[in-house]
C-alpha positions as CSV (number, residue, x, y, z in Angstrom):
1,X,71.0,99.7,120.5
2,X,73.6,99.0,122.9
3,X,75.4,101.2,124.8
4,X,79.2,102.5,124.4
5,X,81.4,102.1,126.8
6,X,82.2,105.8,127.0
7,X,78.7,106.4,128.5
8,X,78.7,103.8,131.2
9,X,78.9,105.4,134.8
10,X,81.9,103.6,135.7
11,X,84.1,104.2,132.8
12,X,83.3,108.3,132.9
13,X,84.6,107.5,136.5
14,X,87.6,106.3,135.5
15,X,88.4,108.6,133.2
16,X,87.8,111.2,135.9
17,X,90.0,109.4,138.5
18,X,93.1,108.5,136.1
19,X,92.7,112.4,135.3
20,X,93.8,112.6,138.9
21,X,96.0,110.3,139.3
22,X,98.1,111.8,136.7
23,X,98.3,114.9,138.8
24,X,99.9,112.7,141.7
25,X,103.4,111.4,142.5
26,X,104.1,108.0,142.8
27,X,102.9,105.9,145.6
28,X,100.7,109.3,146.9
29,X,97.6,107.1,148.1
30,X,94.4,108.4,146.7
31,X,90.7,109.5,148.2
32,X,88.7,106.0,149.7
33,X,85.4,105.2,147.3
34,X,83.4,107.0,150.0
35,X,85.4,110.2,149.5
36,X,85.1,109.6,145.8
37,X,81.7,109.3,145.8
38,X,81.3,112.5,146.9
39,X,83.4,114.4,145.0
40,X,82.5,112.4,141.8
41,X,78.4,112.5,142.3
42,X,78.6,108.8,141.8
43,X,77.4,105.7,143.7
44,X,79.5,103.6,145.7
45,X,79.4,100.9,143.2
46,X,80.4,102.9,140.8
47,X,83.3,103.8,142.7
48,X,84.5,100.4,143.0
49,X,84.4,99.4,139.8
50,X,85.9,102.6,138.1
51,X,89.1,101.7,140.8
52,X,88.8,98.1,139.6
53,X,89.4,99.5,136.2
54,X,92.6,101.1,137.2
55,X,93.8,98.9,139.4
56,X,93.5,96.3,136.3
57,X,95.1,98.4,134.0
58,X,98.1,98.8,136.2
59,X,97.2,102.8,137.3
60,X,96.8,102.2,140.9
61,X,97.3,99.1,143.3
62,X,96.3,98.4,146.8
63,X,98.9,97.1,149.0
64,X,98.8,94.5,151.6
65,X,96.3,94.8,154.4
66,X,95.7,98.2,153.1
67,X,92.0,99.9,152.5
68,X,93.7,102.7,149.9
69,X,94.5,102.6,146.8
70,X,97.7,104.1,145.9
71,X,99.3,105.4,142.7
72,X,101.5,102.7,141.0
73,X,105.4,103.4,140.6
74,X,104.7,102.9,136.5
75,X,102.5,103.7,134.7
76,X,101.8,105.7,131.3
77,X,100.1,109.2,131.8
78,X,97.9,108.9,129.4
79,X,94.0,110.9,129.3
80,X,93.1,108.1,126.7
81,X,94.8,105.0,124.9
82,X,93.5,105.1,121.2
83,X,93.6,102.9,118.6
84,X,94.9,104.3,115.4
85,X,94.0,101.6,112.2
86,X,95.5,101.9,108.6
87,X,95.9,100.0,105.6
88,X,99.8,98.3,105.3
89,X,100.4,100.1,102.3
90,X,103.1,102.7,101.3
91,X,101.4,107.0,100.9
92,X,102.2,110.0,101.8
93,X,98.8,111.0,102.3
94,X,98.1,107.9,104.6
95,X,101.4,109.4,106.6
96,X,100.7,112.8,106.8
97,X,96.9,112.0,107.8
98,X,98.2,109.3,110.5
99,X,100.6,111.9,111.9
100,X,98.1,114.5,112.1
101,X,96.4,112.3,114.3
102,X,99.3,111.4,116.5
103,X,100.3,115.2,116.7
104,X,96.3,116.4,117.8
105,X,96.5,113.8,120.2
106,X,99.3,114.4,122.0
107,X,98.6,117.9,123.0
108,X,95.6,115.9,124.9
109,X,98.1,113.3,126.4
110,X,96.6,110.4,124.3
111,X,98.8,107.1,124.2
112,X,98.3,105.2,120.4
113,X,98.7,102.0,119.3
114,X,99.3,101.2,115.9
115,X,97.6,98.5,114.0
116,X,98.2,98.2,110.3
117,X,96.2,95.7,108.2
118,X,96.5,94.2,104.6
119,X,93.0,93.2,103.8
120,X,89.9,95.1,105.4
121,X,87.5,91.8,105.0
122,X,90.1,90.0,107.9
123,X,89.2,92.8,110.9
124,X,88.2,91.8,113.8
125,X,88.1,95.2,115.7
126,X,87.1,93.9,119.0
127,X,91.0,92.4,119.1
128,X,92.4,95.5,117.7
129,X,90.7,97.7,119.7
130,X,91.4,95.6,122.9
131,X,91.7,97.7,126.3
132,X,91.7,100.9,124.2
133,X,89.0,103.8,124.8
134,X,88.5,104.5,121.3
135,X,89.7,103.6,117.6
136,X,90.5,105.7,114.7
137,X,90.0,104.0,111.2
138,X,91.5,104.9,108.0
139,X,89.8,102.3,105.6
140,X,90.7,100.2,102.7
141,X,90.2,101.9,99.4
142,X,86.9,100.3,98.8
143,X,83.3,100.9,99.4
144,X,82.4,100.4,103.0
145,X,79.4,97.6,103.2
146,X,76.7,98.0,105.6
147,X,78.6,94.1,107.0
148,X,81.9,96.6,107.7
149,X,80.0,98.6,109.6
150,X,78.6,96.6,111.5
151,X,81.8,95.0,112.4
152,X,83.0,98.6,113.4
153,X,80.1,98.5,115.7
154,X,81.3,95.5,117.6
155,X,83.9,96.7,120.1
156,X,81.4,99.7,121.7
157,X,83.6,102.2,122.0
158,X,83.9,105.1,120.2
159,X,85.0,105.3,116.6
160,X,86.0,108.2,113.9
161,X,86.4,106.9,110.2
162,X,88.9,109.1,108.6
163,X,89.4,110.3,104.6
164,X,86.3,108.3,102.9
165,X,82.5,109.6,103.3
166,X,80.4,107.5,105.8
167,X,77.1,108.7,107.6
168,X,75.8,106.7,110.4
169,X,74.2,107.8,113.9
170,X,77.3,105.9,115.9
171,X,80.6,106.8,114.1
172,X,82.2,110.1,113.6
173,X,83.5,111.0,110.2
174,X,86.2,113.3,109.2
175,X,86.7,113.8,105.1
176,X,87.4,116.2,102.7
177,X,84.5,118.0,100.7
178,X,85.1,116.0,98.2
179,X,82.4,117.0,96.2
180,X,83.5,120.5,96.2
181,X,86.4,119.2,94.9
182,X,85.3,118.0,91.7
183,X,83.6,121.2,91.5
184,X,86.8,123.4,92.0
185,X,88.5,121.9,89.4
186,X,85.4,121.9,86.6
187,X,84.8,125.8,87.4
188,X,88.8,126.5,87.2
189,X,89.9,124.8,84.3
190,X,86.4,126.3,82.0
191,X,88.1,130.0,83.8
192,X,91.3,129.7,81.7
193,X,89.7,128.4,78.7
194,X,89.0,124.8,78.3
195,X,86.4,123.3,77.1
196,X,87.0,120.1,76.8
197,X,88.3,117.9,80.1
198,X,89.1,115.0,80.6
199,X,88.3,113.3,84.4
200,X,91.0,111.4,85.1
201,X,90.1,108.6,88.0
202,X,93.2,106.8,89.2
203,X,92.4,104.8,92.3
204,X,90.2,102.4,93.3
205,X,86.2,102.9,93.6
206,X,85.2,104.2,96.9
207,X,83.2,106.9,98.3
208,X,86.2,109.8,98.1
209,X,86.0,109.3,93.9
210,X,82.2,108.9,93.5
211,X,82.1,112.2,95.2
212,X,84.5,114.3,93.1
213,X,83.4,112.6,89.7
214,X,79.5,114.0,91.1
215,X,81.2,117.3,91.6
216,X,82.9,117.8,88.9
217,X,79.6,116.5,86.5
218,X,77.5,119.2,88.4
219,X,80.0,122.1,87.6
220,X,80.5,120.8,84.6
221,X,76.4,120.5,83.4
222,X,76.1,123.9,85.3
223,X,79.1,125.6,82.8
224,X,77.6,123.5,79.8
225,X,80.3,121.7,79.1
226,X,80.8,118.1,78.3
227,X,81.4,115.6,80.9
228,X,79.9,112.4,79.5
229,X,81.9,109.1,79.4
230,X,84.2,110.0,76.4
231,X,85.7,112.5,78.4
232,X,86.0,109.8,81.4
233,X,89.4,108.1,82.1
234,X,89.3,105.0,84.3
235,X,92.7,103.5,85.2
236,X,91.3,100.5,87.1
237,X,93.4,100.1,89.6
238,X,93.5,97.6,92.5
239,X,93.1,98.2,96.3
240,X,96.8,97.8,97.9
241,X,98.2,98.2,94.3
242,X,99.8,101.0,93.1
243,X,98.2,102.6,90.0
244,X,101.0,104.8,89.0
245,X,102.4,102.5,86.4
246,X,98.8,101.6,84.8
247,X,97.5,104.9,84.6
248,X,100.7,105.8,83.1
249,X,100.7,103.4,80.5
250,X,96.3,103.7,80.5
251,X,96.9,107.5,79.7
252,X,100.2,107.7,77.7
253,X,98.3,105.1,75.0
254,X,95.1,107.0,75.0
255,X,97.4,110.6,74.0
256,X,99.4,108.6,71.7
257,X,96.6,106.8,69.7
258,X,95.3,110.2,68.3
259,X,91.9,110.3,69.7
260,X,92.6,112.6,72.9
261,X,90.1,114.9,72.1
262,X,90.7,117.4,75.1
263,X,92.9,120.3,76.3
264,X,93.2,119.7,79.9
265,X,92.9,116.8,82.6
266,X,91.6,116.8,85.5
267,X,93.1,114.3,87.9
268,X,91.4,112.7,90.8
269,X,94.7,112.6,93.3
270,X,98.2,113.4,92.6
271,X,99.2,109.9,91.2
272,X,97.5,110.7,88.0
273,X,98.8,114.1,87.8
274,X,102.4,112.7,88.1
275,X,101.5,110.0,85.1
276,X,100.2,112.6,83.2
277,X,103.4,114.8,83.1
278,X,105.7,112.0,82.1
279,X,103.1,110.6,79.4
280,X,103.3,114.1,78.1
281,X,107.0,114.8,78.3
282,X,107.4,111.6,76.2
283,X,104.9,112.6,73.8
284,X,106.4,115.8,73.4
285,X,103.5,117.9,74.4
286,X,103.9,120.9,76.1
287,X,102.5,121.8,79.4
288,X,100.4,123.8,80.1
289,X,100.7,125.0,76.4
290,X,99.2,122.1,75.0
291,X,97.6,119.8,77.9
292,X,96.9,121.2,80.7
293,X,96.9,119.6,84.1
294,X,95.1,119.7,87.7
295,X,95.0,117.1,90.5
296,X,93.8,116.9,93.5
297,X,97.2,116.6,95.0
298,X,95.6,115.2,98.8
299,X,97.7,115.6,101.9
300,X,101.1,114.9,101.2
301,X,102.2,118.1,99.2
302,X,104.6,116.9,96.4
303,X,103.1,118.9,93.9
304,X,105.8,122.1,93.8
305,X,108.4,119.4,92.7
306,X,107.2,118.2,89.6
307,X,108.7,119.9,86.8
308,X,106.1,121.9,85.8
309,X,105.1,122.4,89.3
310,X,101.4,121.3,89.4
311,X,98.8,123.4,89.8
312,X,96.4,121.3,92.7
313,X,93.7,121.0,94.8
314,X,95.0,120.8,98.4
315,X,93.8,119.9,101.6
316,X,95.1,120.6,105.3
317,X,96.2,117.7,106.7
318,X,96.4,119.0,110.0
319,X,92.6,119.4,109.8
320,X,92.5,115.8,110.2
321,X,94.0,115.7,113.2
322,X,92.3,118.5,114.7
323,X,88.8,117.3,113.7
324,X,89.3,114.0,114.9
325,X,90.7,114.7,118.4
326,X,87.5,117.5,118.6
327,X,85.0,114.6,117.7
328,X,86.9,111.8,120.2
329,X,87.5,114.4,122.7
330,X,83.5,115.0,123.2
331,X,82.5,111.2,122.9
332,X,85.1,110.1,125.6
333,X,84.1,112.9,127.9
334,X,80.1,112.8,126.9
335,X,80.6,116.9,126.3
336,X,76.9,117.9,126.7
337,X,75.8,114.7,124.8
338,X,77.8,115.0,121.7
339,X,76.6,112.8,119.4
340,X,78.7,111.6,116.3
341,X,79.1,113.7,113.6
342,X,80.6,114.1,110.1
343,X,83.2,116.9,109.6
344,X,84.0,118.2,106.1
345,X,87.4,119.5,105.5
346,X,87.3,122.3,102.6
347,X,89.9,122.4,99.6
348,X,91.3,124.9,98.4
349,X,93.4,125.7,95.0
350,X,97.0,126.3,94.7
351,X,97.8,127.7,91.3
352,X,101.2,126.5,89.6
353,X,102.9,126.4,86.2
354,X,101.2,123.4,84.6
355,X,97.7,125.1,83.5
């Protein structure tokens, strides 16, 4: 397995030295390697490449005839350079997550660099990762194949894969409990009297809906309620697509044509909660008097402007941030041999007007 680069000897150097330099003015000339050595625990080669680092990313230079490095006139302050990945594709929740990130990581002086991508299968994350300590993922809507991760693997640096579910004993993970998600919304809607619910799944197939569809089929066996596939919605909907306008016109059919045999839907993010309202209002049913409806509304908190305001399933979005700089944070700095972990972020319910 090879190493990361975060637990070579003469990157944790550098990371210790550019800690230092931050604290000094402009052309202040630093310790020689021997002093460094000593203050650091490290060898003297180590020394000399951790300054070589620096030196080459512009940090510190060595003038003329001199035996000191010295702090450079320019440079960005920065405890890490991180680079943040997301699909090129228009969401609120992909913005709020992304700034999450950006807000965690200032408070730790991080510097980001933005990369934004239209097809997963064209990475090459050694060239977007480029001089950067570590790389923060937000992946394409799809499931992740064991040839993605693999690829992830390439660059050896540190990694955190953000929204979807992924276990492996090199990346970090931040998602939602997605699971109890599905759950929540089975074990709320059967509290105010329905029976009969329809799962509504409008986005693409990936790990984030297989785990609320378990979820809510667990509450919903556990309750003794019906959950089988007559009672299952699939909208179909692309990766980079926008599903509004198909599960719109998927669900506004399906209530026209008669055979809606439920009293409530439960939707799997907020698009389908949105299609749901309008397909009612032009049906003229009544919500919540006779549909009602839930969503997971996700991180971007539109749901109080719907008219009914939607009851949801939220999460924190600032969790995301938080998380991720706690997992990056101990792999750049080796915190007593952190190793990568998933974090769970729990939901929780916000009730509203529309069940």
């Amino acid at each position: 397995m090879p190493k990361l680069l975060n637990e070579t000897k003469h990157y944790r150097a550098a990371a210790q030295i550019r800690q230092l330099a931050n604290t000094l003015p402009p052309g202040e000339s630093l310790p020689v390697a021997s002093e460094l050595t000593r203050r650091l625990g490290i060898s003297h080669g180590t020394a000399i490449r951790a300054l070589k680092v620096l030196s080459d990313d512009g940090v510190i230079y060595r003038p003329l005839g001199k035996q000191r490095y010295r702090i450079a006139e320019r440079f960005e302050r920065a405890s890490a350079r991180i680079s943040m990945v997301r699909p090129d594709f228009s969401s609120g929740d992909l913005d709020a997550i992304t700034q999450s990130v950006y807000e965690a990581g200032q408070k730790r002086n991080w510097k980001f660099n933005q990369y934004c991508f239209r097809s997963g299968r064209e990475l090459d994350f050694c060239r977007v990762i480029g001089e950067c300590d570590a790389m923060v993922l937000i992946p394409p809507a799809e499931y992740l194949t064991d040839e993605f991760v693999k690829l992830l693997l390439k660059p050896a640096r540190p990694v955190a894969v953000l929204l979807q579910h992924l276990r492996h004993p090199q990346i970090n993970n931040v998602c939602t409990n997605d699971f109890r998600v599905g759950e929540l919304a089975a074990e709320t809607l059967y509290e105010h009297g329905h029976r009969r619910i329809l799962f509504l799944k409008d986005q693409p197939d990936e790990t984030t809906m297989r785990e609320r569809r378990r979820g809510f089929q667990s509450a919903a066996d556990r309750l003794r309620i019906p959950a089988g596939d007559e009672l299952y919605f699939d909208s179909h909907p692309h990766v980079f697509e926008d599903p509004l306008e198909a599960t719109y016109q998927g669900l506004f059919r399906l209530l026209r044509s008669g055979k809606a045999d439920f009293t409530a839907i439960f939707s799997a993010s907020l698009v389908g909660g949105m299609a749901a309202l309008r397909a009612a209002h032009e049906l003229g049913l009544k919500v919540p008097e006779q549909l009602a409806v839930l969503c997971f509304s996700g991180e971007s908190n539109l749901a109080p402007y719907f008219q009914p305001p939607l009851s949801c399933i939220e999460t924190d979005r600032t969790k995301f941030g938080e998380y991720t700089a706690e997992l990056l944070t101990a792999a750049l700095t080796g915190a007593n041999g952190k190793m990568p972990q998933q974090l769970k972020i729990e939901p929780k319910l916000i009730m509203r007007s529309s069940i």
